[in-house]
Jmol script that loads the backbone (N, CA, C; Angstrom):
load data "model"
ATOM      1  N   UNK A   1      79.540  68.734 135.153  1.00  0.00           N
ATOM      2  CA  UNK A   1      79.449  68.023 133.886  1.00  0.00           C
ATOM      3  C   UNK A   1      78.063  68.219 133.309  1.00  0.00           C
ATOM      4  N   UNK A   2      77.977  68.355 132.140  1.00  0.00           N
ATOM      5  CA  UNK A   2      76.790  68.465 131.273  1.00  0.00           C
ATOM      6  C   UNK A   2      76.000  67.347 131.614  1.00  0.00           C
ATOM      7  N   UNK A   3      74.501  67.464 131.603  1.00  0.00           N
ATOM      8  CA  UNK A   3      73.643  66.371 131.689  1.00  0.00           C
ATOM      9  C   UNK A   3      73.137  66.331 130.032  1.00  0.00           C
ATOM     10  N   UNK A   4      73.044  67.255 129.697  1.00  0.00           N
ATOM     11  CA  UNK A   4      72.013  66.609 127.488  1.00  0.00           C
ATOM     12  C   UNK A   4      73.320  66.455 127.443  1.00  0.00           C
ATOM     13  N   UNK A   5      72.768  64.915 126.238  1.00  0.00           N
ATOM     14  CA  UNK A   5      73.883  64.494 125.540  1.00  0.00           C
ATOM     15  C   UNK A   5      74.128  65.444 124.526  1.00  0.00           C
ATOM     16  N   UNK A   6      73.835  66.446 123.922  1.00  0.00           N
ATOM     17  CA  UNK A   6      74.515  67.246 122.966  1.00  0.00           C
ATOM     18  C   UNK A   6      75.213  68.092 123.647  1.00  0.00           C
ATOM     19  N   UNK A   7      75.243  68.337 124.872  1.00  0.00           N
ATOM     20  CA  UNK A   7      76.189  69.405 125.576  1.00  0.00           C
ATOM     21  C   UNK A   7      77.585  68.404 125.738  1.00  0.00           C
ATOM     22  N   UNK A   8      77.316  66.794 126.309  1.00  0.00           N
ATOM     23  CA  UNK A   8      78.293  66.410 126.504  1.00  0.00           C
ATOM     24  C   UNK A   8      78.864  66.008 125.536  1.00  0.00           C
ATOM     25  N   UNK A   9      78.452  65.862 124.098  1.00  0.00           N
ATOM     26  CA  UNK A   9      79.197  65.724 122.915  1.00  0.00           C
ATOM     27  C   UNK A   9      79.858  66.767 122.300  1.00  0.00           C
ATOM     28  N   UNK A  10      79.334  68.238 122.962  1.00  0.00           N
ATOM     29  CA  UNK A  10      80.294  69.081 122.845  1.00  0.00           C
ATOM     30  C   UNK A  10      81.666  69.289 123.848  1.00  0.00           C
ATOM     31  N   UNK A  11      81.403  69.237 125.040  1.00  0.00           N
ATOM     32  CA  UNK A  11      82.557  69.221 125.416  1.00  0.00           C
ATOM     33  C   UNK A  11      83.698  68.793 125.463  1.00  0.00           C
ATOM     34  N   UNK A  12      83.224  67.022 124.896  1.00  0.00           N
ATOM     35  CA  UNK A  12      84.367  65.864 124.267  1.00  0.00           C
ATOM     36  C   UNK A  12      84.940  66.950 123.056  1.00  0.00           C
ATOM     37  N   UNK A  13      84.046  67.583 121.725  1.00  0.00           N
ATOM     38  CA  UNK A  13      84.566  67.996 120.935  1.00  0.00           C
ATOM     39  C   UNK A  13      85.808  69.033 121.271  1.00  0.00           C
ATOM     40  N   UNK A  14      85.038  70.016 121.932  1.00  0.00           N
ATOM     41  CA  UNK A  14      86.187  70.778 122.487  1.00  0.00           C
ATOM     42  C   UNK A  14      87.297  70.347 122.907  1.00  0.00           C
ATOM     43  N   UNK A  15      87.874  69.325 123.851  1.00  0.00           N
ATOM     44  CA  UNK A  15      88.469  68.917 124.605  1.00  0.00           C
ATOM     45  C   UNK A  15      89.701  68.196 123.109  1.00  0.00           C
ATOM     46  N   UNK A  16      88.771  67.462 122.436  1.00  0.00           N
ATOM     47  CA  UNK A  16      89.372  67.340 121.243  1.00  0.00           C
ATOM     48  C   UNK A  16      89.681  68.222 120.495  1.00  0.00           C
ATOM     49  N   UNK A  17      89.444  69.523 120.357  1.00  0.00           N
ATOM     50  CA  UNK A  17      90.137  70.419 119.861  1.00  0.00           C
ATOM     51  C   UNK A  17      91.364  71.027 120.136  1.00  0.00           C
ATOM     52  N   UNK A  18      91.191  71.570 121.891  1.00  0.00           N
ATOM     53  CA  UNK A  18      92.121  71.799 122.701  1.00  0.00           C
ATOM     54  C   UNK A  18      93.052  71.346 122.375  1.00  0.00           C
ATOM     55  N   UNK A  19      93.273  70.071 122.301  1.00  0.00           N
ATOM     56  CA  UNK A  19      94.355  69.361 122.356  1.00  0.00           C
ATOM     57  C   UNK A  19      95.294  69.319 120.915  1.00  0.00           C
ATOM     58  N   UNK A  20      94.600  69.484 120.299  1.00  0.00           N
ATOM     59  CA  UNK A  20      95.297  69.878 118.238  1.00  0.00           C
ATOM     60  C   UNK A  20      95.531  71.107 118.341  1.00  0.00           C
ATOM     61  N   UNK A  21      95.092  72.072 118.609  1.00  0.00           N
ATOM     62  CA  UNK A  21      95.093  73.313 118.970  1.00  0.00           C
ATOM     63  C   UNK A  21      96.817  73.356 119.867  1.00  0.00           C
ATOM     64  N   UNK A  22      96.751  72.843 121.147  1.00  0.00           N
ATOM     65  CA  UNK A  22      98.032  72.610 121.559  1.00  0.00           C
ATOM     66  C   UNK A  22      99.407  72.174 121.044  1.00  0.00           C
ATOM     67  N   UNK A  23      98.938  70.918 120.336  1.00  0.00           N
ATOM     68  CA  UNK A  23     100.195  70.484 119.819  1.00  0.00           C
ATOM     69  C   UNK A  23     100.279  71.566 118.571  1.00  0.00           C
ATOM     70  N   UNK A  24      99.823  72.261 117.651  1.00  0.00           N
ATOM     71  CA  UNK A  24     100.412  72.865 116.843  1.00  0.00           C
ATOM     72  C   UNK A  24     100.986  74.401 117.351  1.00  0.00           C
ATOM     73  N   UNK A  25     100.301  74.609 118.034  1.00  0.00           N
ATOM     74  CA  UNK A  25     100.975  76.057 118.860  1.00  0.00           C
ATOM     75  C   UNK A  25     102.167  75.456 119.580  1.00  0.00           C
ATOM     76  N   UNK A  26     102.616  74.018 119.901  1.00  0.00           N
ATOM     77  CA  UNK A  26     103.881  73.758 120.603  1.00  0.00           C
ATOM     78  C   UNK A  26     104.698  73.647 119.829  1.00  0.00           C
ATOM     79  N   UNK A  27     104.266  73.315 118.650  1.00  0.00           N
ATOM     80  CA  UNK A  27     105.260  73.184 117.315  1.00  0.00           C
ATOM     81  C   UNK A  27     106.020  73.982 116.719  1.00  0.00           C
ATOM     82  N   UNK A  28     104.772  75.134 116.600  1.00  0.00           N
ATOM     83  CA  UNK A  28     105.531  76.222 115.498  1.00  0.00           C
ATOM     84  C   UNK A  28     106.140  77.380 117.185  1.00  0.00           C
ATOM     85  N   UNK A  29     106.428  76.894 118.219  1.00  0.00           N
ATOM     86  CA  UNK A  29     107.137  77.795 119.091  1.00  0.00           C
ATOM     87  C   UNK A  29     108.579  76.979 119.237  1.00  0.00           C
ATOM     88  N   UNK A  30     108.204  75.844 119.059  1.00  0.00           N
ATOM     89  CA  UNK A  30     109.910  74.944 119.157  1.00  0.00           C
ATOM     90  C   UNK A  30     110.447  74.783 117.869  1.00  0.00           C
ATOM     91  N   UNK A  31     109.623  75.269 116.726  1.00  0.00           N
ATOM     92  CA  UNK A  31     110.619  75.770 115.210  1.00  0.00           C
ATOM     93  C   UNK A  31     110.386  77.024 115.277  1.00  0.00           C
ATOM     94  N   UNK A  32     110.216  77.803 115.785  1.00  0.00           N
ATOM     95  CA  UNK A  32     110.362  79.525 115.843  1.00  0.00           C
ATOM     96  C   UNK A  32     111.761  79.797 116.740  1.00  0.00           C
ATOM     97  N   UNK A  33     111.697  78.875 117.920  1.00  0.00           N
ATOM     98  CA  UNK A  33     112.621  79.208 119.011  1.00  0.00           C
ATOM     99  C   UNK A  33     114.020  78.254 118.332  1.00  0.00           C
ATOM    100  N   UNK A  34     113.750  77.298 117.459  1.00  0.00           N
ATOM    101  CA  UNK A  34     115.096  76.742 116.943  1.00  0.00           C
ATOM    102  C   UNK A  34     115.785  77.496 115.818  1.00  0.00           C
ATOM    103  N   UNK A  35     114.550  77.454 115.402  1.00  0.00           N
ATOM    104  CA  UNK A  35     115.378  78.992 113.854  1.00  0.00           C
ATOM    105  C   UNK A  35     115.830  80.156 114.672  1.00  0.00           C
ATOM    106  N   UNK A  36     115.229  80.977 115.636  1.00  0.00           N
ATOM    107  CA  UNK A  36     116.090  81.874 116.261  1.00  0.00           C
ATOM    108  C   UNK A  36     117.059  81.777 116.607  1.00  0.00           C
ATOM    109  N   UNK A  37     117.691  80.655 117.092  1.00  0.00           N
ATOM    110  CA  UNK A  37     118.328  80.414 117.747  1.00  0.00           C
ATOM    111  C   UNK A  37     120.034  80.445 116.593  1.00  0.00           C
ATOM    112  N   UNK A  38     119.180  79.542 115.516  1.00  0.00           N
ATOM    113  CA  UNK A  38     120.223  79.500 113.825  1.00  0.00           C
ATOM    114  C   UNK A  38     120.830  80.435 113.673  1.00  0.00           C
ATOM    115  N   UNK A  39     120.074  81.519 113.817  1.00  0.00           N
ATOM    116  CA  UNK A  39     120.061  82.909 113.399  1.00  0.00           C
ATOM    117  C   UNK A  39     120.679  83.578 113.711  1.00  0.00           C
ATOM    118  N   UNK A  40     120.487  83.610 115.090  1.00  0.00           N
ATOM    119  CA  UNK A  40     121.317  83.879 116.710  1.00  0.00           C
ATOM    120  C   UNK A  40     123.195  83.279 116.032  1.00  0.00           C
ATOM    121  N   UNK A  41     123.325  82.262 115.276  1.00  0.00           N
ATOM    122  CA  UNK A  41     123.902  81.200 115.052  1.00  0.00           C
ATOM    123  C   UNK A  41     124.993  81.380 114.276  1.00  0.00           C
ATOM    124  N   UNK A  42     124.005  82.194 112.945  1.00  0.00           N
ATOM    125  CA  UNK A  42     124.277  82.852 111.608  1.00  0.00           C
ATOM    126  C   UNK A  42     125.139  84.364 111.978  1.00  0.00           C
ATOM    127  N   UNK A  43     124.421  84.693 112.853  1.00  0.00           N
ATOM    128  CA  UNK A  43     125.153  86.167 112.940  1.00  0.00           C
ATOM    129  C   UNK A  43     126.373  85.801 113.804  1.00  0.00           C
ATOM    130  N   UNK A  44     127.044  85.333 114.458  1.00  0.00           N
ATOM    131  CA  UNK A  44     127.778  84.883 115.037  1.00  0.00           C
ATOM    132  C   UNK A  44     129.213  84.701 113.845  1.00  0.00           C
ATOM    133  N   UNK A  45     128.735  83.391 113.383  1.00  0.00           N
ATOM    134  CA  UNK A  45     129.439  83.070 112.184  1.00  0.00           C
ATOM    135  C   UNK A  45     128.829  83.202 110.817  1.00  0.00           C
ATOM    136  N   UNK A  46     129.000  83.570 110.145  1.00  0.00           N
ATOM    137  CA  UNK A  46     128.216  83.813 108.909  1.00  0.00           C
ATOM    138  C   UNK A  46     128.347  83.286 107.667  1.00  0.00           C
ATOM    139  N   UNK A  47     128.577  81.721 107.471  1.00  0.00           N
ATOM    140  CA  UNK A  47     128.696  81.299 106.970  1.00  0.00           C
ATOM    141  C   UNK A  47     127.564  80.721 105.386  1.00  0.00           C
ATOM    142  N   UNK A  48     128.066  80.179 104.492  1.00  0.00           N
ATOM    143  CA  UNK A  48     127.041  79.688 103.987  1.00  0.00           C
ATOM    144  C   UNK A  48     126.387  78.536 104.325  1.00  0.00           C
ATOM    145  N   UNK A  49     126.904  77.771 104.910  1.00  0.00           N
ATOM    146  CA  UNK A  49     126.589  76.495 105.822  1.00  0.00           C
ATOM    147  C   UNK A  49     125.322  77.308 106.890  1.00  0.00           C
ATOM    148  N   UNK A  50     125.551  77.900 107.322  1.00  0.00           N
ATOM    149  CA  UNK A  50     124.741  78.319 108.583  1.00  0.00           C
ATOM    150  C   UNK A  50     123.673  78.905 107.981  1.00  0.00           C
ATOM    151  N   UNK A  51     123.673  79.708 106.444  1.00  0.00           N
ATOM    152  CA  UNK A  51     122.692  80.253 105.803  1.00  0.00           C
ATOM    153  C   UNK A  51     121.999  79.450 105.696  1.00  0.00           C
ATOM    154  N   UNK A  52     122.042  77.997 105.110  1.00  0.00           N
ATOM    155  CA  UNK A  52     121.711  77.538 104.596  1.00  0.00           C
ATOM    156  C   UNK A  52     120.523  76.536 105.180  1.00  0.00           C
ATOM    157  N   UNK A  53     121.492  76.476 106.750  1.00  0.00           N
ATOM    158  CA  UNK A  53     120.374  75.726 107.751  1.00  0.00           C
ATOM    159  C   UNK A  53     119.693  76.918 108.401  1.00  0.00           C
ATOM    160  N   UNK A  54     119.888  77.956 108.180  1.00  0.00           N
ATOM    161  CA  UNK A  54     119.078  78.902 108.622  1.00  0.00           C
ATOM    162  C   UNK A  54     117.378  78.681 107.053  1.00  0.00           C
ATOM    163  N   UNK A  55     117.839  78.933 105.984  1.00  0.00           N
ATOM    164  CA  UNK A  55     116.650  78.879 105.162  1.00  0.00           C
ATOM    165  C   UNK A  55     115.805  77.982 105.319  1.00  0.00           C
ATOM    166  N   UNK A  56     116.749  76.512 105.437  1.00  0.00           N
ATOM    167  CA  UNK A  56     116.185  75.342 105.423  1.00  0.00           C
ATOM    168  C   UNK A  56     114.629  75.637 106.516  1.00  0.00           C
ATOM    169  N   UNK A  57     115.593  75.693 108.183  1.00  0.00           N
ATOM    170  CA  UNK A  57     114.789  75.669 108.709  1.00  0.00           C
ATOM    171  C   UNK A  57     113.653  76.801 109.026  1.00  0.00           C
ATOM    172  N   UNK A  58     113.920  77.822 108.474  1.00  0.00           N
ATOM    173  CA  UNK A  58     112.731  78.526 108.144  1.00  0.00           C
ATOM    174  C   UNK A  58     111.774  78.345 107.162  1.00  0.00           C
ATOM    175  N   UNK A  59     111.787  77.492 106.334  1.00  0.00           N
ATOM    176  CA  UNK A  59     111.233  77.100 105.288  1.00  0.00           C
ATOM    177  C   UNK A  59     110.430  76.337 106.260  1.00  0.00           C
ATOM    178  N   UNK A  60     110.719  75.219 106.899  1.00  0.00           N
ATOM    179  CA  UNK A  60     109.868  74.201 108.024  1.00  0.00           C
ATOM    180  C   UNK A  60     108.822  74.878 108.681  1.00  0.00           C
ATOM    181  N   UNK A  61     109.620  76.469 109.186  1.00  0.00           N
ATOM    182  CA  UNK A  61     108.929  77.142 110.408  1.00  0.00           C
ATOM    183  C   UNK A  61     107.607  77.744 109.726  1.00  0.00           C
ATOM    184  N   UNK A  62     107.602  78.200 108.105  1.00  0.00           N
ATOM    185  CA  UNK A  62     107.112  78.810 107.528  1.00  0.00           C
ATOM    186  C   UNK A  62     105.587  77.885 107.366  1.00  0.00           C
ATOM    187  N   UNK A  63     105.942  76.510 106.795  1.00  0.00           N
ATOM    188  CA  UNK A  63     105.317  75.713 106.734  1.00  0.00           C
ATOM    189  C   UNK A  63     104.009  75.329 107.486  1.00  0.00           C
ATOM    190  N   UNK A  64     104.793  75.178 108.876  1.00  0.00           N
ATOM    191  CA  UNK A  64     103.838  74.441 109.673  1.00  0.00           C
ATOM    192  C   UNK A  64     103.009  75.832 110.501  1.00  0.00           C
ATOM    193  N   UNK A  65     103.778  77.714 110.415  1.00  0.00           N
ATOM    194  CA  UNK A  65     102.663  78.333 110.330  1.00  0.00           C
ATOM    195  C   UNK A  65     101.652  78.550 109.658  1.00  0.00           C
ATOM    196  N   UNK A  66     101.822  78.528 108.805  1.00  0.00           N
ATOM    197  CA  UNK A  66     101.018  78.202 107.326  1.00  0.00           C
ATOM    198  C   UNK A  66      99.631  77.562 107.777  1.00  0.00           C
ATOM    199  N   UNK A  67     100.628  76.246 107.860  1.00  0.00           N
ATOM    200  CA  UNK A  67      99.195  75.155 107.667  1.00  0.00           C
ATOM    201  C   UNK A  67      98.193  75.323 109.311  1.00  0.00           C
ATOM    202  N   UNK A  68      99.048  75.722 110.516  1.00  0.00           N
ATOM    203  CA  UNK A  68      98.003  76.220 112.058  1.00  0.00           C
ATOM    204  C   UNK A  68      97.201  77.290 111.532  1.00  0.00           C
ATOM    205  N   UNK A  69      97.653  78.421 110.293  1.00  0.00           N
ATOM    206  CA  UNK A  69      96.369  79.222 109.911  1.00  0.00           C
ATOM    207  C   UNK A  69      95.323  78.717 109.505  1.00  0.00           C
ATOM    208  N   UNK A  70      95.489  77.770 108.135  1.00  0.00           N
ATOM    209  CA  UNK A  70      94.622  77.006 107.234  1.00  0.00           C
ATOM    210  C   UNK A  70      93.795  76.094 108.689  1.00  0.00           C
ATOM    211  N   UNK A  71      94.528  75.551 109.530  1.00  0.00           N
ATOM    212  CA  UNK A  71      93.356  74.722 110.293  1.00  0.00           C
ATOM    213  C   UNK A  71      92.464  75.483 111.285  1.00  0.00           C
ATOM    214  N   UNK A  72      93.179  77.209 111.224  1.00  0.00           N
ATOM    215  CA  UNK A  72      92.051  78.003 112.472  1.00  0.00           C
ATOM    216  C   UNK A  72      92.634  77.750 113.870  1.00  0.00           C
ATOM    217  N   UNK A  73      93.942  77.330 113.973  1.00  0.00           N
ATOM    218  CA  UNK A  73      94.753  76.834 115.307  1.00  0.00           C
ATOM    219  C   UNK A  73      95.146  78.527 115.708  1.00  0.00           C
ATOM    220  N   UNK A  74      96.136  79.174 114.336  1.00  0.00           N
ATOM    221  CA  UNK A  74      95.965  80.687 114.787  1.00  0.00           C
ATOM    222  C   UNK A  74      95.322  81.461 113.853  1.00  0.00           C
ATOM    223  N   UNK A  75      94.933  82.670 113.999  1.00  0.00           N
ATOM    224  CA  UNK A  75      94.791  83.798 113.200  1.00  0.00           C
ATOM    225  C   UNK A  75      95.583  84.083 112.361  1.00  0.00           C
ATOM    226  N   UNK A  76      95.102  84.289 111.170  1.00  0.00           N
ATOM    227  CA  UNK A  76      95.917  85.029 110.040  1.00  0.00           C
ATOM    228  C   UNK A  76      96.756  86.044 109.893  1.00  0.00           C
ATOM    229  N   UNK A  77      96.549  86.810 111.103  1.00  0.00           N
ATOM    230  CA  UNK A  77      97.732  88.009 111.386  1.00  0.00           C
ATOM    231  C   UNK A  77      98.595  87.415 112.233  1.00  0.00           C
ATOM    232  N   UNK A  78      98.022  86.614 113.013  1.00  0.00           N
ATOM    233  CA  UNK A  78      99.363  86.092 114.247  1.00  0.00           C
ATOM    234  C   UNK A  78     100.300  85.205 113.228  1.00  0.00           C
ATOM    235  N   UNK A  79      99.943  84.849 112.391  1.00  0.00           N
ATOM    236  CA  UNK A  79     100.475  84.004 111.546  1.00  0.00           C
ATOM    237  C   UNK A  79     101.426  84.688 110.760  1.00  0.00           C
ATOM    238  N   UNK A  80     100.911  85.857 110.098  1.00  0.00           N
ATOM    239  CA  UNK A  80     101.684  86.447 109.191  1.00  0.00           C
ATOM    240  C   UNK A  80     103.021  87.560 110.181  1.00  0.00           C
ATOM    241  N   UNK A  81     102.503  88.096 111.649  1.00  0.00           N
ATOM    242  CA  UNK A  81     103.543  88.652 112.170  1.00  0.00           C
ATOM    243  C   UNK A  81     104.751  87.737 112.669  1.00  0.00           C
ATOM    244  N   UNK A  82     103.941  86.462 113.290  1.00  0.00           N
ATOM    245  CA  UNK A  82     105.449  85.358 113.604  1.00  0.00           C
ATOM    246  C   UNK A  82     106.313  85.036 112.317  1.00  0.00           C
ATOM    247  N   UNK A  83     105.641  85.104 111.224  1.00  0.00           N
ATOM    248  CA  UNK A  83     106.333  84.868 110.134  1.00  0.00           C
ATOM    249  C   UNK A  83     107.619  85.940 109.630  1.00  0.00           C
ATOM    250  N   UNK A  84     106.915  87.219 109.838  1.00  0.00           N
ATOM    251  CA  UNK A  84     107.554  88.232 109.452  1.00  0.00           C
ATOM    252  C   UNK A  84     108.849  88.474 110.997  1.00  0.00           C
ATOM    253  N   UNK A  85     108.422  88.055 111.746  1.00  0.00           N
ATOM    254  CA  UNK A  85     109.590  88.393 112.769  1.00  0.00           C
ATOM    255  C   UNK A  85     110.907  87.768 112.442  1.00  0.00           C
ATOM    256  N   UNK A  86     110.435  86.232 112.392  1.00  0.00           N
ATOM    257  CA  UNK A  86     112.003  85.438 111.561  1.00  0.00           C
ATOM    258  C   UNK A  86     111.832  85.646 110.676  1.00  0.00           C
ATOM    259  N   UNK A  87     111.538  86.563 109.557  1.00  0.00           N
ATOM    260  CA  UNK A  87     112.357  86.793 108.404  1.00  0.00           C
ATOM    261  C   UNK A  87     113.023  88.494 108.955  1.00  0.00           C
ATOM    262  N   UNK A  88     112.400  88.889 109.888  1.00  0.00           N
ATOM    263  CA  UNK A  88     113.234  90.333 110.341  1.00  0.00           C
ATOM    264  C   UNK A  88     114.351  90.180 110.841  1.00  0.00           C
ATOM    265  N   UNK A  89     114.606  88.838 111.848  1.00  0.00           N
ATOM    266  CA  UNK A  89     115.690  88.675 112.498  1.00  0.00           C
ATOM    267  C   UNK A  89     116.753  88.400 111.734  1.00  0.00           C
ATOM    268  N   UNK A  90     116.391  87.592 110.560  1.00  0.00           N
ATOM    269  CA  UNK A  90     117.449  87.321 109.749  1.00  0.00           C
ATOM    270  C   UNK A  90     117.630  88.085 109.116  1.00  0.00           C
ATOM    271  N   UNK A  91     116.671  89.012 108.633  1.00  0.00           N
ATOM    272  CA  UNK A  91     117.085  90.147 107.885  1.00  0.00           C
ATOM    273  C   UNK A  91     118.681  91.171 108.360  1.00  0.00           C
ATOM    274  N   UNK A  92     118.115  91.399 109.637  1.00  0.00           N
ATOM    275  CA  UNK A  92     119.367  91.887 110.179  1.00  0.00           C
ATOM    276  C   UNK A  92     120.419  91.531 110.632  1.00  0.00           C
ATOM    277  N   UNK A  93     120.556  89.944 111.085  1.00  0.00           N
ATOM    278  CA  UNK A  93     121.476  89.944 110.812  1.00  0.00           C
ATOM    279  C   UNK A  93     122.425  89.770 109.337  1.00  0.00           C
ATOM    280  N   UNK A  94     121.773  89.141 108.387  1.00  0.00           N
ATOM    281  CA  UNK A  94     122.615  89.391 106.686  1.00  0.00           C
ATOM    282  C   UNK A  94     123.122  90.787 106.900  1.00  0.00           C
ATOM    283  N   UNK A  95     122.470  91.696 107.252  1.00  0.00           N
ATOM    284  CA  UNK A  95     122.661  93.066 107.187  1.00  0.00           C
ATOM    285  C   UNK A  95     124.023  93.463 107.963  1.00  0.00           C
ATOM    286  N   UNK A  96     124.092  93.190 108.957  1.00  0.00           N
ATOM    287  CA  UNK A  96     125.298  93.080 109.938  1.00  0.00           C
ATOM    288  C   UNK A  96     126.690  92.687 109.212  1.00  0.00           C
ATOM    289  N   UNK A  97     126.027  91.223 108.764  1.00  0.00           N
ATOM    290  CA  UNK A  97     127.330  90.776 108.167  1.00  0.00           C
ATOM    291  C   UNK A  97     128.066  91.302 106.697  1.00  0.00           C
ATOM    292  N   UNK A  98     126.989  91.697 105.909  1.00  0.00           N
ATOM    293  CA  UNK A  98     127.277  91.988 104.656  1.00  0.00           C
ATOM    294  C   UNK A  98     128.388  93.420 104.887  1.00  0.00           C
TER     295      UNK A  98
END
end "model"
wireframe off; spacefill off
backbone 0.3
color backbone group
């Protein structure tokens, strides 16, 4: 453990970071892994119902990557490739079905 108090007021900070840092990387993997899953869902049956909770919830997924860039939780490319993957997945499957 740090002995100066500015070392140990950093490590609280960190520790407090860590932890925001965590919960938003747990977030946008349990709306990445639920929209896949839609998708997974959509191509199956291909309904407009299923489209529809497919947009919805990519719209959510889109969101809350979004805003882990804006806070520096991820990088701006990790951000923009998870983004682009669920819109690839769905891409192909529309493609399938059409």
């Amino acid at each position: 453990m740090a002995n100066i108090k500015s070392a140990v007021k950093r490590v609280e900070i960190a520790e407090r970071n860590r932890l925001r840092n965590k919960s938003y990387k747990s977030a946008v993997k349990t709306l990445m892994k639920k929209c896949l899953t839609l998708v997974d869902k959509y191509g199956t049956d291909p309904t407009t119902d299923n489209l529809t909770a497919v947009n919805q919830q990519m719209s959510v997924a889109f969101s809350k990557i979004d805003k882990a860039v804006k806070k520096g939780v991820l990088h701006a490319n990790n951000g923009a490739r998870k983004k682009s993957r669920l819109a690839r997945a769905l891409k192909r499957h529309q493609n399938v079905a059409a």
